[in-house]
C-alpha positions in Angstrom: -4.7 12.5 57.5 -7.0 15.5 56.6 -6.1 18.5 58.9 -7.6 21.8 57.7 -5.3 24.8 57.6 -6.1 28.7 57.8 -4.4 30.4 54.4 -2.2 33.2 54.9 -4.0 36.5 56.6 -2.0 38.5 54.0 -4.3 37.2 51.2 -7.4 38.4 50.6 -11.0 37.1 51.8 -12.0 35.9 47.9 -8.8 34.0 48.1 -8.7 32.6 51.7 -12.4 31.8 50.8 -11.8 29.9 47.4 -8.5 28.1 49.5 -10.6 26.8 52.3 -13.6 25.4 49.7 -10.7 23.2 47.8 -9.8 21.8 51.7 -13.4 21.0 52.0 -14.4 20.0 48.6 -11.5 17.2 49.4 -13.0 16.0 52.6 -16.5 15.7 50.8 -14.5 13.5 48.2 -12.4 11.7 50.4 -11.9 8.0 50.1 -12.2 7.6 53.9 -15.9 9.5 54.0 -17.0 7.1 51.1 -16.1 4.3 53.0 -18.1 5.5 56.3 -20.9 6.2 54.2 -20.8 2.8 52.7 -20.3 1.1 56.3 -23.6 3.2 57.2 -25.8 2.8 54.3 -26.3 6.5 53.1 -24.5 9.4 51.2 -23.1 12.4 53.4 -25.9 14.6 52.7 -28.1 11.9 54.6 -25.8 10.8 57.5 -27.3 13.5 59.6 -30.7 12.2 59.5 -30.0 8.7 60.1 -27.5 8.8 62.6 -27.5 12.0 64.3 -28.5 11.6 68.3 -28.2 15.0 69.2 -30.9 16.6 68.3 -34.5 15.7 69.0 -37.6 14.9 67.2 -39.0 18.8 67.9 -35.7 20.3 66.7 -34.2 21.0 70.0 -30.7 19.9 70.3 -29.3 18.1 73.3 -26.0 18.8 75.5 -23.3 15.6 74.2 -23.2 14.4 77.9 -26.8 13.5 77.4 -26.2 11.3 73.9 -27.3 7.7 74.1 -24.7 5.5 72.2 -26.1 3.5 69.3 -25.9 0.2 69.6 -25.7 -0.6 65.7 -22.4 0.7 65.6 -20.6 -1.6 67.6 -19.7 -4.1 64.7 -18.8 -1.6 63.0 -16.4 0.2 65.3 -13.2 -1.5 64.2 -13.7 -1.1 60.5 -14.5 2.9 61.3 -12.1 3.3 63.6 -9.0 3.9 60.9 -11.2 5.7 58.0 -11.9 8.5 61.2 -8.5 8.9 62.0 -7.7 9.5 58.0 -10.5 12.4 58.4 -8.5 14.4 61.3 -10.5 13.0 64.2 -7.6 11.4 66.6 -4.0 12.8 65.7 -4.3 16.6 65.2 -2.8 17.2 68.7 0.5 19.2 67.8 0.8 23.1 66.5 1.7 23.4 63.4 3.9 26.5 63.8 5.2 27.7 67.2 5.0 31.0 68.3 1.2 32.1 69.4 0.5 35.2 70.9 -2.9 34.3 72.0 -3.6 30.9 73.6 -7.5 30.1 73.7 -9.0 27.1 76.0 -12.5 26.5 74.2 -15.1 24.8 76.9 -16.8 21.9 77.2 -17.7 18.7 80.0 -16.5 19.0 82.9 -13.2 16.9 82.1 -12.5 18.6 79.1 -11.9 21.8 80.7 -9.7 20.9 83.2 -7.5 18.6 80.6 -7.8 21.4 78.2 -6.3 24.1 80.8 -3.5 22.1 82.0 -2.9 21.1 77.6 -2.5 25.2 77.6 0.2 25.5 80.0 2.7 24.0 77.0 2.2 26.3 74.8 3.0 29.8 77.0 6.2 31.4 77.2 7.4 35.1 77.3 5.7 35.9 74.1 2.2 35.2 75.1 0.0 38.1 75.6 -3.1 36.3 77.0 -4.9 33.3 77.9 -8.5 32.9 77.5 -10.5 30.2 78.5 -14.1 30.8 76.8 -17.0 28.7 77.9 -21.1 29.8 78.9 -23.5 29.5 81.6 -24.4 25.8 80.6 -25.1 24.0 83.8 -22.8 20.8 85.1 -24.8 18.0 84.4 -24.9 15.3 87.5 -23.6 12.6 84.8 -20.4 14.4 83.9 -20.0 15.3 87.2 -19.5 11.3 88.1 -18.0 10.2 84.8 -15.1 13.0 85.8 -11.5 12.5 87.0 -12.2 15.9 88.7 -13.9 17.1 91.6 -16.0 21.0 91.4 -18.3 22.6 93.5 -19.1 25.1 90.6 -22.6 25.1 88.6 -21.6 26.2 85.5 -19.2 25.3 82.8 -17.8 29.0 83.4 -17.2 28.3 86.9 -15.6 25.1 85.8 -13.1 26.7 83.3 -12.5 29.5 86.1 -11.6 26.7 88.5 -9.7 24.9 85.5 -7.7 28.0 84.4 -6.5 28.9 88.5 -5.5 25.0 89.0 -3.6 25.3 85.6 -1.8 28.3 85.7 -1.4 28.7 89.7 -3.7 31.7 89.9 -5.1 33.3 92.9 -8.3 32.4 92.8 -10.4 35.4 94.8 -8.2 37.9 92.5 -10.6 38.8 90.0 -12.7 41.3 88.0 -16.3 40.3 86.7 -17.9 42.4 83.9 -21.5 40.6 84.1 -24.3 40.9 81.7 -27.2 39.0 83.1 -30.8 38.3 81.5 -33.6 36.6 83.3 -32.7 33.6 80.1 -29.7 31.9 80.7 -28.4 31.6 77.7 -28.1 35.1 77.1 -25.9 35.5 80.1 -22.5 36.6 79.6 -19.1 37.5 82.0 -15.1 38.2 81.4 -13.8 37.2 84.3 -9.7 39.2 84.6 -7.4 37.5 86.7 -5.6 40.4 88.6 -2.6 38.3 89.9 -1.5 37.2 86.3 2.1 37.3 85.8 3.5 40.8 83.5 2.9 40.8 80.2 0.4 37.8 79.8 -3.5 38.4 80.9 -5.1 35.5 81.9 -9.0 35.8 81.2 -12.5 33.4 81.4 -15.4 34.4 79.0 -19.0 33.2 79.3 -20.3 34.0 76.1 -23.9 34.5 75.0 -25.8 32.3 72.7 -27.2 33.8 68.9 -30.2 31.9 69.5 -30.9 31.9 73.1 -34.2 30.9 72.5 -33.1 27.3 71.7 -29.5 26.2 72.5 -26.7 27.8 74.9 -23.6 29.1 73.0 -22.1 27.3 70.6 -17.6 27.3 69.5 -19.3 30.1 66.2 -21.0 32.0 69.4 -17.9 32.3 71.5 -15.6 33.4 69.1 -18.1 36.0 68.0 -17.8 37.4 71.5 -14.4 37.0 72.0 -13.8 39.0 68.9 -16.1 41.9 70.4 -14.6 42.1 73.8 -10.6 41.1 72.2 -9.3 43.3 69.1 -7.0 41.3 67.0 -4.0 42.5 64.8 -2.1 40.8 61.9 0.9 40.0 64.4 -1.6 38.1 66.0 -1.8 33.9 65.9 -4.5 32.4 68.0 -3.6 28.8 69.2 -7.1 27.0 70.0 -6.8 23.8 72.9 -9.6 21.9 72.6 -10.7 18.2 72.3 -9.0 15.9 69.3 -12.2 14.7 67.5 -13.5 18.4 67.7 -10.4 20.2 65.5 -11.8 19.8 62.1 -15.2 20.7 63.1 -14.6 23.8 64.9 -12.0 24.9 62.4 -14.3 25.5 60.3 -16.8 27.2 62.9 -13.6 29.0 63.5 -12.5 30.3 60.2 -16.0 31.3 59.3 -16.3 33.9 62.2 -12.3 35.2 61.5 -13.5 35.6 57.8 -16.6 37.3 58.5 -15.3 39.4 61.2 -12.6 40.6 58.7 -10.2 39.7 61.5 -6.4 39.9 60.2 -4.7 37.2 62.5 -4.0 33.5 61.8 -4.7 31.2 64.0 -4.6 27.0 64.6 -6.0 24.8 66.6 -5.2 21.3 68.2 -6.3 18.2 70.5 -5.4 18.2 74.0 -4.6 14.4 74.5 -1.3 13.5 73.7 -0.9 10.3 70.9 -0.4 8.0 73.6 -3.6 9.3 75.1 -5.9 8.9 72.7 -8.4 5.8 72.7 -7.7 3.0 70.8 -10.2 0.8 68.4 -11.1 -1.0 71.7 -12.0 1.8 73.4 -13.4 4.8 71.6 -17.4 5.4 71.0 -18.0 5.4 67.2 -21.6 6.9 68.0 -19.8 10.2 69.2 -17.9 10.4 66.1 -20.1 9.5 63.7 -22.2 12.7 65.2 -19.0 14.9 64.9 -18.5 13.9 61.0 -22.0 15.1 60.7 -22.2 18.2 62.4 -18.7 18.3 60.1 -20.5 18.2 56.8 -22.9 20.7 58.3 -20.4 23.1 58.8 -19.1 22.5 55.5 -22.0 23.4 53.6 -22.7 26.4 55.8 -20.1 27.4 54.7 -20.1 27.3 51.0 -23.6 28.5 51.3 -22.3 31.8 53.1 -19.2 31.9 50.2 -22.0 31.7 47.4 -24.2 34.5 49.2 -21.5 36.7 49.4 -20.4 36.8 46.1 
């Protein structure tokens, strides 16, 4: 299985940089992408164009609750089904290391945040300094409203992670401080919500952060660690421990290690799935049109990336 790693903090950003392009240059050559692109008909540099449901015609790009499944990947779904989980998009669901200082719930549906949150509550002990949930002022769609196991009265995925972080970690939930930053555009909102009942020694936190391009899309994983690094120093004693969905870790790892590079931030950090290996869908059960648009926002990333490493040289 291919599960990206951050290099050592104490080396420098030329070789973290050169480090992280062999880890991708080996997913790009992977047997198990070949094989996908073979299954589908097109090279990896095409994928996006052929399969891709998320964004539209015009350019915009649409919130995942509101992706149609593609029908032409059902007779494939079984044959796909083990060349994803060689890629890192089932089983990365356990830290590599223990002994994070700074556990992070990234947002998402509904669902996710409340299984994220209650994932979180694992990984605490008397050595963590905070918890952070980070999410944005996306509004709770009516369809992942009735496709959830939970119940919320709250109109934003903010509120949701708020509610999600209180049911979690038994927090009072009227005992807060808001710093709000509104703007007539909602996705230039933004809000760090600080628990005041958290236990010593360990803040408990929810960020709404703003989007880079508010113009088009809400906040994206890049966007929220961007803000989270503004309003959240780091040091080198740092390690960050990101909870967030299973098919996401590779993805946003690289979203991930592309801010901490650029932001010169010293501290390591990991991230995982929050469903357990007896939780995650089988062959039978999972949606191969989701993943399929995960392994392409994947290679996206990738060659953002190596774009920004050849830039900077």
């Amino acid at each position: 299985m291919i599960r990206f790693t951050m290099p050592d903090p104490s080396l420098s950003r030329e070789e973290r940089t050169a480090d992280l392009n062999r880890q991708f240059d080996a997913f790009m050559r992977s047997d198990a992408l070949k094989s996908i692109c073979s299954l589908l008909g097109c090279g990896p540099g095409s994928l996006g164009a052929s399969f891709s449901t998320r964004r539209t015609a015009d350019g915009r790009v649409i919130e995942e609750q509101a992706m149609k499944s593609r029908s032409d990947l059902e007779g494939l779904r079984h044959e796909l089904y083990p060349l994803f989980r060689e890629l890192g998009a089932l089983d990365i669901n356990e830290p590599l290391s223990g002994g994070c200082s700074r556990v992070i719930v990234l947002g998402g549906s509904l669902n996710a945040c409340n299984i994220r949150a209650r994932r979180a509550t694992s990984f605490v002990d008397g050595n963590t300094l905070s918890v952070d949930g980070i999410a944005c002022y996306r509004p709770v769609s009516p369809a992942e409203r009735s496709s959830s196991m939970f119940t919320s009265s709250c109109e934003t995925e903010f509120g949701v992670m708020a509610e999600a972080m209180v049911a979690a970690f038994g927090l009072d939930p009227l005992e807060y401080e808001d710093n709000f930053e509104g703007d007539r555009n909602l996705n230039s909102v933004s809000c760090v919500r600080i628990f005041r009942d958290a236990p010593r020694g360990c803040m408990y936190r929810v960020f709404a952060a703003p989007s880079t391009e508010p113009q088009s899309r809400r906040a994206d994983t890049f966007d929220s660690l961007d803000y989270y690094l503004k309003k959240q120093p780091l040091s080198a004693a740092d390690r960050l421990l990101f909870i967030t969905g299973n098919r996401y870790c590779n993805r946003q790892f690289i979203q991930l290690a592309s801010k901490m590079l650029s932001s010169g931030s010293p501290s390591g950090f990991d991230i995982i799935g929050c469903m357990s290996s007896r939780e995650i869908p089988s062959s039978d059960q999972y949606d191969p049109t989701y993943f399929v648009n995960d392994l392409v926002a994947t290679i996206d990333w990738i060659n953002r990336f190596r774009s920004a490493s050849v830039s900077s040289r």
